[in-house]
C-alpha positions in Angstrom: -6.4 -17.6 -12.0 -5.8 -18.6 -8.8 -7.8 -19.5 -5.9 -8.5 -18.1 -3.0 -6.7 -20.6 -0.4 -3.2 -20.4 -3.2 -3.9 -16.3 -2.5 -4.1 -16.8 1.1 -0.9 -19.2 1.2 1.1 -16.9 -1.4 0.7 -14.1 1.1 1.4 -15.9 3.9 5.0 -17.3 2.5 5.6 -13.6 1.8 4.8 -12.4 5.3 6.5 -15.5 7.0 9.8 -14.8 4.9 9.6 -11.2 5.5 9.4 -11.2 8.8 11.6 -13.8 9.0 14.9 -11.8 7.2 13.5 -8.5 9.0 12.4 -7.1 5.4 9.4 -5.2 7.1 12.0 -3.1 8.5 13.2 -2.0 5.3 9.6 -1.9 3.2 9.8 -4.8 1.1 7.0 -5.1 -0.7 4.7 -8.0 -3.0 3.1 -6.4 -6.2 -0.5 -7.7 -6.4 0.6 -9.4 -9.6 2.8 -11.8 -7.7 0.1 -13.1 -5.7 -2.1 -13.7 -8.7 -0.7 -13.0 -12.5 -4.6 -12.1 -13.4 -4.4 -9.0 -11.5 -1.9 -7.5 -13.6 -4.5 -6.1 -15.4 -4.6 -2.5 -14.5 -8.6 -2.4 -14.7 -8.6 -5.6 -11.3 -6.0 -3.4 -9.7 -8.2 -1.8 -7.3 -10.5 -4.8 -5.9 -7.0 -6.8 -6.4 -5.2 -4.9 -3.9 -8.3 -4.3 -1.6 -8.5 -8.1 -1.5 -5.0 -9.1 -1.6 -5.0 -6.2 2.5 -8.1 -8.5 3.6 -6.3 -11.7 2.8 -3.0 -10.5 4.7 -5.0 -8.5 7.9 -6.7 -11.7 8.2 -3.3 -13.7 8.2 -1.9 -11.1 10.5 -4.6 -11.5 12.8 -5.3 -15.5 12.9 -1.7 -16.2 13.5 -0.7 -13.7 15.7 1.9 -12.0 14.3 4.2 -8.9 15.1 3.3 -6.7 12.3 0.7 -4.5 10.5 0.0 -4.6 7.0 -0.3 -1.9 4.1 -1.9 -1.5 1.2 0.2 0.9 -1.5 -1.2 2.1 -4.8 0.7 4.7 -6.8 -0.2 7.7 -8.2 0.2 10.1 -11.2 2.1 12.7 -9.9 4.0 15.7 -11.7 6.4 18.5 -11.0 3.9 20.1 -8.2 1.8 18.5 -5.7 -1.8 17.1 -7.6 -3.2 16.5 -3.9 -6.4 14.6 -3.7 -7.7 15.1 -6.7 -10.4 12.1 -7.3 -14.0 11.5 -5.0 -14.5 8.0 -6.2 -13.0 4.5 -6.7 -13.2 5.2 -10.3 -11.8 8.5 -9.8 -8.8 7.0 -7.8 -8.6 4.0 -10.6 -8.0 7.3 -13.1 -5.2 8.2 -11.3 -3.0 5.0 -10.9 0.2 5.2 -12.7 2.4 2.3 -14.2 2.8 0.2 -11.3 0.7 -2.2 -9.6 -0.5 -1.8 -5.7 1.3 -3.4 -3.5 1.4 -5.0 0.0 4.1 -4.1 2.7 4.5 -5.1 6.2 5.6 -2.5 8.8 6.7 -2.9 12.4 3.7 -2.4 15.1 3.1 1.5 15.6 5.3 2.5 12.6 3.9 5.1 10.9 5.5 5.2 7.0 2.9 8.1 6.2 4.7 10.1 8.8 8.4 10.0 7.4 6.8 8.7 3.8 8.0 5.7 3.6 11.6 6.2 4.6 13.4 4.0 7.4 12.0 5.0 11.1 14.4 7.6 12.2 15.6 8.6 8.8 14.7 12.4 7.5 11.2 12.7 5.9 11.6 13.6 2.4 11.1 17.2 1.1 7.7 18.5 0.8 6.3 15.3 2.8 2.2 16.2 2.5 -0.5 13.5 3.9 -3.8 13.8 3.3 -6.1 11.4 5.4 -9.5 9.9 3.7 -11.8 8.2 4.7 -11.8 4.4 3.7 -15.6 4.2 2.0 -14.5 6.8 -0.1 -12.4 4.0 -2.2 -14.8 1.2 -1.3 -13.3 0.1 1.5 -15.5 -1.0 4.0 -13.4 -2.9 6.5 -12.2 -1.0 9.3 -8.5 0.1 8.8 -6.3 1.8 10.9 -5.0 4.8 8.4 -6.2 6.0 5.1 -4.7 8.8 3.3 -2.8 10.3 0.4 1.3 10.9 0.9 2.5 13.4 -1.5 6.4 14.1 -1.9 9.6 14.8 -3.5 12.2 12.0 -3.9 16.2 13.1 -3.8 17.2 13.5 -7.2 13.8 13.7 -8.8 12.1 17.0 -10.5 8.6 15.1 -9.6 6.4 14.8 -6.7 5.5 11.1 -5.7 1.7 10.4 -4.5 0.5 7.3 -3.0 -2.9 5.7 -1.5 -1.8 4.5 1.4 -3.9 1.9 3.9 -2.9 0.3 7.1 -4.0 -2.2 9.2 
């Protein structure tokens, strides 16, 4: 288990690296698990990655820098849209699917829930849905700039893709 100040300076190599080889642009990404190998456990995934957005908005903030941070956890999904379908942070936890939440750093004023995740300027994927929640509704109390639900259709792929996404 790590502690809190290894957290802190895990997420601030990330963030230093990443924006210093311009990988916000292109929505690199560190899996919770990285930060701490405890909260690989699916059942910590929730308070992990809730955590893990504090840590790195706090970062942001203190040191000034040219970014805003999100907070991705990924969804079951299936061949047709499954929307919003939990009320709850246990209800959300029910719906995560094989992969860890993860934190990304986007560009000031990018908005990935608009072209769902895609490189700014490039086409939105098909069937591109967003549903916006409100952040209590997960147990997030901290004030965040978006919280909603992006549904959509990869090329290539028969299913839809659903993510929990929170910026800051």
């Amino acid at each position: 288990m790590k502690t809190p100040a290894q957290k802190e300076e895990i997420i601030r190599s990330w963030m230093t690296l990443a924006l210093e080889a311009g990988i916000a642009e292109r929505f690199d990404d560190i899996h919770v698990g990285r930060i701490d190998p405890e909260w690989n456990d699916k059942g910590l995934w929730l308070e992990a990655g809730l955590q893990a957005f504090r840590i790195a908005t706090g970062l942001r903030s203190r040191e000034g820098l040219s970014a805003d941070v999100a907070l991705a956890f990924s969804l079951r999904s299936g061949a047709k849209p499954l929307g919003v379908n939990f009320r709850s942070a246990a209800g959300l936890q029910a719906q995560f699917d094989w992969s860890p939440p993860s934190l990304y750093l986007i560009g000031r004023g990018e908005e990935p829930w608009a072209h769902g995740m895609t490189a700014p300027g490039a086409e939105p994927p098909a069937g591109l849905s967003v549903t916006k929640l409100e952040p209590k509704r997960i147990g997030m109390l901290d004030p965040v700039r978006f919280c909603g639900v992006m549904e959509f259709r990869q090329a290539g792929s028969a299913e839809f893709c659903r993510t929990l996404l929170l910026a800051g």
